[in-house]
N, C-alpha and C positions, 0 to 999 in steps of 0.2 A: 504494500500500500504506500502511493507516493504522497508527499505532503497537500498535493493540491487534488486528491481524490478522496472521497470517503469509503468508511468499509466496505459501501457496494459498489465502488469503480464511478462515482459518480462524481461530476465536479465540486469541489469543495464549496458550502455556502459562504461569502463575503460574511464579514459585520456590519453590524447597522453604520451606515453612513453618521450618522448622529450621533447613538448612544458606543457602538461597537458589540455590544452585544450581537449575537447571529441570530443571523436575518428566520425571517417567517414566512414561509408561501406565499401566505395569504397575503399581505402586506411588502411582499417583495420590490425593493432591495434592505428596507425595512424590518426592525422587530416589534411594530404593533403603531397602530393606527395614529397614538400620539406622537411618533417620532415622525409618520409621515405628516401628520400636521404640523409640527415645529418647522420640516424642511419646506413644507407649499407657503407657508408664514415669509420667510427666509427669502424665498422666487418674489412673493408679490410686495413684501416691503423695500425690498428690493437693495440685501443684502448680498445677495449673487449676483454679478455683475460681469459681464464680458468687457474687458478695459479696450478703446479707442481711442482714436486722434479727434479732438475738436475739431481736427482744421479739415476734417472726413466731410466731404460735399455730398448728400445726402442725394441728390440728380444723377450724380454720377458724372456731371460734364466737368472739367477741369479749370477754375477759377482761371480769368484771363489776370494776365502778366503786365499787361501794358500800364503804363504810368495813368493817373487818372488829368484830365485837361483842369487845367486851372480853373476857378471858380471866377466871373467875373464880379468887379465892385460895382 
């Protein structure tokens, strides 16, 4: 039996993302419905975050270069 299989050749269950504890079927990758509420809390308060550039142009077109013309008085 290798470390990453269980006694019936199965792959070994992770811990709870949260608590570590091991995980639960039913609440998979999870050990019980309050861990996956702390983590869906976590997504929508919006404590998980993929990091960006501000200067990220949201169009997708490429901000122009060119000098802006003077402003007349």
């Amino acid at each position: 039996m290798s470390a990453d299989k269980d006694e019936e050749g199965r792959p070994a269950a992770k811990p709870c993302p949260i608590c570590g504890k091991p995980s639960v079927e039913q609440y998979k990758p999870f050990c019980s419905s309050r861990c996956a509420d702390i983590d869906l809390h976590r997504w929508l308060s919006g404590a998980y975050a993929i990091p960006g550039n501000a200067d990220d142009d949201e169009d997708g077109e490429e901000p122009s270069l060119a000098p802006t013309p003077p402003r007349e008085r």
